[in-house]
Structures are given as C-alpha cells and as structure tokens.
Legacy VTK file of the C-alpha trace (Angstrom):
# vtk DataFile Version 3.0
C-alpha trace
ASCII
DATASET POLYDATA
POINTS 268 float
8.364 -14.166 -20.882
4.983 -14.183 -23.027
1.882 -12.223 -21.947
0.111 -15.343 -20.694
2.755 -16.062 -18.283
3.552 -12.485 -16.288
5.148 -14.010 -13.107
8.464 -13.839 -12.163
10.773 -13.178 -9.271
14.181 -11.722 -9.390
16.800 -11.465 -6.605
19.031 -8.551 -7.102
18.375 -8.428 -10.994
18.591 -12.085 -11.698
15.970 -14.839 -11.706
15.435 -16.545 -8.319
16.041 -19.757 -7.748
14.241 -22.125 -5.074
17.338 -22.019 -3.006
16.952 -18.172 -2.833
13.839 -17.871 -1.921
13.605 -21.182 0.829
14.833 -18.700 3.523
11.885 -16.498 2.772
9.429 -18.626 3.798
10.146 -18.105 7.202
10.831 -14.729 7.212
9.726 -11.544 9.270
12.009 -9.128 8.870
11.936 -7.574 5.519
9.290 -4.520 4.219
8.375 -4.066 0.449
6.544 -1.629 -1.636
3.770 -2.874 -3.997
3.050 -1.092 -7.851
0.784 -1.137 -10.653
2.503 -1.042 -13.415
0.545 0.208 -16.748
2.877 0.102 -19.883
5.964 -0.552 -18.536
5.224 2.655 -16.293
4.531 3.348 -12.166
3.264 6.404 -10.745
4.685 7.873 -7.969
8.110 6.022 -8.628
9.896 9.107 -5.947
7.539 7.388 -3.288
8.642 4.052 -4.081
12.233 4.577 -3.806
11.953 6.843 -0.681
10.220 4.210 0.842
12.536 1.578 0.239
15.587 3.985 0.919
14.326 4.851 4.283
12.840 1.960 5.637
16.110 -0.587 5.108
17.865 2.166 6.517
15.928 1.880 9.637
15.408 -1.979 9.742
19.139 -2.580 7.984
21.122 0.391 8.739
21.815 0.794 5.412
19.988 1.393 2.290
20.675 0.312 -1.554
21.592 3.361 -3.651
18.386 4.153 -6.067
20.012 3.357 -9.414
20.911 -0.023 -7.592
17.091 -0.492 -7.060
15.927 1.243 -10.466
18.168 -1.228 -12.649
16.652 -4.459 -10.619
12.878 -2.800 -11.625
13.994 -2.659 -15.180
15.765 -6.413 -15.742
11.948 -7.124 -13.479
9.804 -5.217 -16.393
11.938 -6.160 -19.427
10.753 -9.811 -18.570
7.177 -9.383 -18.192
4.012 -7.742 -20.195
3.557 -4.397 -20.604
0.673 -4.247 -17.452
1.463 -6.050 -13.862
1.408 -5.995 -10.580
4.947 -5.407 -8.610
6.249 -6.081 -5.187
9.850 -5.143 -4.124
11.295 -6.775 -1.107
13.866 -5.993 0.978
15.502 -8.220 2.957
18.935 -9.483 4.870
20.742 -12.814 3.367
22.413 -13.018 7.729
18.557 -13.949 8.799
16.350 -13.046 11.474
17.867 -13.913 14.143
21.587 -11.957 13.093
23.173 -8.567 12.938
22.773 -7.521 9.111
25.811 -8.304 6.813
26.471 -5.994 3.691
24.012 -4.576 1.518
20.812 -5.934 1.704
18.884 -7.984 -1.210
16.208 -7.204 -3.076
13.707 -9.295 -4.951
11.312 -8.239 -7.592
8.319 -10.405 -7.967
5.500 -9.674 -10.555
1.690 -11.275 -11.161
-1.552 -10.369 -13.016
-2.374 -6.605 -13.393
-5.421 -5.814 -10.387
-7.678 -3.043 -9.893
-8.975 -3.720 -6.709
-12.719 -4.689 -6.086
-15.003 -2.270 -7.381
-17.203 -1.936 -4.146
-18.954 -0.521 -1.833
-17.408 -2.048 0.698
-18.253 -3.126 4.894
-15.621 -2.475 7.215
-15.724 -3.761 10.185
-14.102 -1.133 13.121
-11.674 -2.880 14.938
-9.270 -2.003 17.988
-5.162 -2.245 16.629
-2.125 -0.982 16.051
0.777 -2.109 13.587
4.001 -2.408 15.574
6.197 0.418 13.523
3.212 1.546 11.377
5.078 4.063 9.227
7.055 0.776 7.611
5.370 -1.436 5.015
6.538 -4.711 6.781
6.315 -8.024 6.343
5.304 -10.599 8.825
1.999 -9.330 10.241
-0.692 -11.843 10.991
-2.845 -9.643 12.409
-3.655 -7.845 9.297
-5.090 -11.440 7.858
-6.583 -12.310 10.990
-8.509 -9.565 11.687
-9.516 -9.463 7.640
-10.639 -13.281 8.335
-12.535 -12.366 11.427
-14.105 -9.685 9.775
-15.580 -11.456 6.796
-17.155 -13.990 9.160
-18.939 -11.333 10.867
-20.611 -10.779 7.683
-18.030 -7.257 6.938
-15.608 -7.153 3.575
-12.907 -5.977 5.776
-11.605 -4.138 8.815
-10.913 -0.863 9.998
-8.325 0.179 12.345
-8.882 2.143 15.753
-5.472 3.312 17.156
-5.688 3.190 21.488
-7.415 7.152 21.516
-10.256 6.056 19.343
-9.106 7.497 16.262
-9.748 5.683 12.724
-5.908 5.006 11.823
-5.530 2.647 8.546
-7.513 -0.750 7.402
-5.744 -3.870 7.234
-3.832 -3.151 4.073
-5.402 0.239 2.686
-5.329 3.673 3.563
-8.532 5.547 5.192
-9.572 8.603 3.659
-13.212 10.485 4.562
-14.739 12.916 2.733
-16.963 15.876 4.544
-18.736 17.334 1.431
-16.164 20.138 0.863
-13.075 18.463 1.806
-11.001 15.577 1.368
-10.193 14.493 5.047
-7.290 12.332 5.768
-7.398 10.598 9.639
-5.016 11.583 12.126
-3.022 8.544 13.286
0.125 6.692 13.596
-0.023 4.846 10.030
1.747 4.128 6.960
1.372 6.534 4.001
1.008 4.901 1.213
2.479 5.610 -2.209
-1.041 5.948 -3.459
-2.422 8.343 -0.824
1.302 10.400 -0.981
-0.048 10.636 -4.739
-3.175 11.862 -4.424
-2.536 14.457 -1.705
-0.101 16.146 -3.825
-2.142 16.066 -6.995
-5.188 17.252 -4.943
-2.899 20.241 -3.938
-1.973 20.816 -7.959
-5.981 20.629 -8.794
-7.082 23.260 -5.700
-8.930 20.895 -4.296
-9.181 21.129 -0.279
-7.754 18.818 2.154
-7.327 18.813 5.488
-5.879 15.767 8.223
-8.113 15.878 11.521
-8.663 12.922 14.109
-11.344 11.030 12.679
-13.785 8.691 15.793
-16.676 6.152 15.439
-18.906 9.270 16.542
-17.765 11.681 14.155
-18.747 9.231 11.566
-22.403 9.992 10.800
-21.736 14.016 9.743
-19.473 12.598 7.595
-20.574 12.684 3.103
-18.444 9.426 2.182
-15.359 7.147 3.067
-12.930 5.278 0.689
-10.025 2.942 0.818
-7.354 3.162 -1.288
-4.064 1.660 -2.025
-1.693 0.266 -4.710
-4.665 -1.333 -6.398
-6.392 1.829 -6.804
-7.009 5.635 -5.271
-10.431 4.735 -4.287
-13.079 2.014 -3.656
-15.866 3.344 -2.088
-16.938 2.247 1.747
-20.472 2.214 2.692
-20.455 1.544 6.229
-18.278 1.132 9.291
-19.148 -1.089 12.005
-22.876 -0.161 12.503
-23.120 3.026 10.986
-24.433 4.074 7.071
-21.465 6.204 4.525
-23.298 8.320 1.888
-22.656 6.870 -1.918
-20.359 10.093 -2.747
-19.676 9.184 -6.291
-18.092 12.355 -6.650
-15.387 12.125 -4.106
-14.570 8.791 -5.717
-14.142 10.430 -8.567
-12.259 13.292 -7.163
-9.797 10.677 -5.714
-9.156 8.734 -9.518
-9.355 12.161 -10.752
-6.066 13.334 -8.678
-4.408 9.910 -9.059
-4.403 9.956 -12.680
-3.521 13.155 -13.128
0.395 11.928 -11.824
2.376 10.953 -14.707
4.074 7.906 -14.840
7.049 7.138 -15.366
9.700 4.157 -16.359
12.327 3.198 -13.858
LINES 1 269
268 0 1 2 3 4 5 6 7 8 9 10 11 12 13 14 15 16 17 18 19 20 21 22 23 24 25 26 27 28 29 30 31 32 33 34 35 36 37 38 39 40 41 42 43 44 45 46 47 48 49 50 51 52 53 54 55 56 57 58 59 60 61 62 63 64 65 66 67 68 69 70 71 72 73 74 75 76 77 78 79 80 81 82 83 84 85 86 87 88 89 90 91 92 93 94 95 96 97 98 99 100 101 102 103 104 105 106 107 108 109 110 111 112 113 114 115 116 117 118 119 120 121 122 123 124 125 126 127 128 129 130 131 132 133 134 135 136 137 138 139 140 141 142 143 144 145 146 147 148 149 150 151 152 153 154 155 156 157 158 159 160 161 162 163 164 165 166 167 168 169 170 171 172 173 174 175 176 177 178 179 180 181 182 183 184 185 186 187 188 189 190 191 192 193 194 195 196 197 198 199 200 201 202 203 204 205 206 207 208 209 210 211 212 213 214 215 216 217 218 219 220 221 222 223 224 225 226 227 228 229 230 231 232 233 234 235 236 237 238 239 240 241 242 243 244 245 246 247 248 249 250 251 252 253 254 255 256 257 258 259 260 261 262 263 264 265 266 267
C-alpha cells in the first residue's frame, strides 16, 4: 500500500472482503480500541491490549490471547504508511442475536493520521449515561445524537452529567479539569481511556499532582481550566461548559502533551 492510499481493513490478519464486513453494518455488539500510530509505533500499547483482553471477555466470555492480537496489528501496519490512525474491533462471526461461537474476530482498519481539532472548544452539559461505560462499545447513537444536538445549539460538543450531577465523560473524550495546582480527574462511572491511563501514570513519573474528586456544574467557576482528551490527542483545551467561562490555562495543556509524550512508544 503507497502513502497516498493508507486505508485498509483486515479481519484476523488478512484483507477483508465485502462479504466480511456486510454483517457489520448492522452490528451492535462488538467494542474496539482506537490508536495513533506515529512511525509504525503506539503509545500505551499495555492499555490497548488490556482493553481488548478484558472487554471480549466480558461481552464474549472469552478473550484472544495478546500475541494473537499483536500479530493482526503488525500484518495491519506492514500494509500502511509509517503515520495512521487505527481501530481494532472485536466482534462475534454467531451475530447479535446468538450465544458466541469460538474465538472471536478481530478487524484492523486504518485511515489518515489526526490530531484532533486544535480548539478551544464549547461543550454543551448534557444529562446521560453510557449503558456499560467502562467498555468502548459500539452501537451508541446517543453519543452522535447528543454531538448533533449540541452543535445546533451553537456548542462544539457535549458534556456528560451522570444521574448525581457529576461531570462523567463527553461524547467520545475523556474530561479532565485543572484547579491551578492539580490535575483533577471527575469522579464517575466512565471509560478510561488509553490516553488518560497514559497521562495519569506519566504525571505520577513527572511529580506532578493529581487527584480524582466529583466534579458539578457549580463547582465549575473555581475551577483554572478544562480539557478533553482522547486517542487524537492528551489535550484540546475547553473554554466553556454550558453557560459558564474556563480560564485559557495554556499551561495545563501543556502539562497534559507534556506527560503524554513523555510515554515511549512502542511497535506491536
């Protein structure tokens, strides 16, 4: 595959055909993990695997063994350019509406390389919960719906508040608030994300502070900055939520691509 042409999906280490991937089209039961990959490397590959590993056990019963899923990544990277984006999916060949049969299947798909937008961004705060947030499923309209509905009220996206008021997740990044001393990570049912599992233990390695605390609409305004953050990138800045004003806080953005770099990456 040339560098002008870095898309491709595979299905369990060999190119996909249409009649593999006609089933998918319908699909709602599968979960992935999405990488950057920057010469022929991923950060944070542990994450990537756990996550896989743990969430077909749960939605499967069983889980492919990690060499399994590091060879597919490989034959995936060997046929594209050296920088992409990647999404692994796991899914059952029985269907959705069947017991799981064997191991299930994975496919590899790869595009363009992206760095997210570069911000600030308007978040709209919004009342939802992801039915088994700690999985990166597939299948959820919501998360598009409420994006939609969110850019025609004039916001670039949408913020999550879980039933208690808290500030969970937004529709397909992690939250994370800064309070001028401290990176400050929301307390909620949500998924952590391969990025944020990144930077928190980086932050750790540099000494700088963190703590997780239940983070509401009226705790908002004592707050120094907010950021979302996910495959993409470890931090676009947000400058408000619903109605009320974030401070710039170029240096906690920083701080944040600071930690995330400073994870080295690896080849599969």
């Amino acid at each position: 595959m040339n560098e002008d042409s870095p898309h491709i999906a595979h299905l369990d280490g060999r190119p996909a055909t249409t009649d593999d991937l006609a089933p998918l089209a319908f699909s709602g039961h599968a979960h992935f993990t999405a990488a950057q990959i920057r010469d022929g490397r991923i950060r944070g590959l542990d994450l990537h695997l756990a996550r896989l590993r743990s969430a077909s056990v749960e939605l499967f019963g069983r889980a492919l063994p990690d060499d399994v899923v590091r060879a597919h990544l490989r034959r995936a990277l060997q046929d594209g350019p050296a920088d992409m984006s990647l999404t692994a999916t796991v899914f059952s060949t029985a269907g959705e509406f069947a017991a799981p049969d064997g191991d299930p299947t994975l496919l590899v798909r790869t595009g363009p390389p992206s760095s997210g937008p570069a911000g600030p961004l308007a978040l709209a705060a919004v009342e939802h919960e992801r039915f088994l947030p700690h999985i990166k499923h597939v299948g959820e309209v919501a998360k598009t719906h409420l994006l939609r509905q969110a850019a025609a009220d004039g916001y670039d996206d949408a913020a999550f508040l879980d039933r208690e008021g808290r500030f969970s997740e937004a529709t397909i990044w992690n939250l994370v608030f800064w309070d001028g001393e401290a990176v400050v990570w929301p307390e909620a049912r949500i998924l952590t994300g391969t990025t944020l599992g990144i930077v928190r233990r980086q932050l750790d390695a540099l000494g700088i502070g963190q703590r997780v605390a239940p983070v509401t609409a009226a705790d908002l305004p004592a707050l120094a900055g907010a950021a979302v953050m996910n495959s993409w990138t470890p931090g676009v800045p947000v400058h408000r939520i619903g109605s009320t004003g974030l401070p710039a806080a170029p240096h906690f953005i920083r701080t944040l691509h600071r930690a995330f770099t400073a994870e080295p990456p690896t080849a599969p």
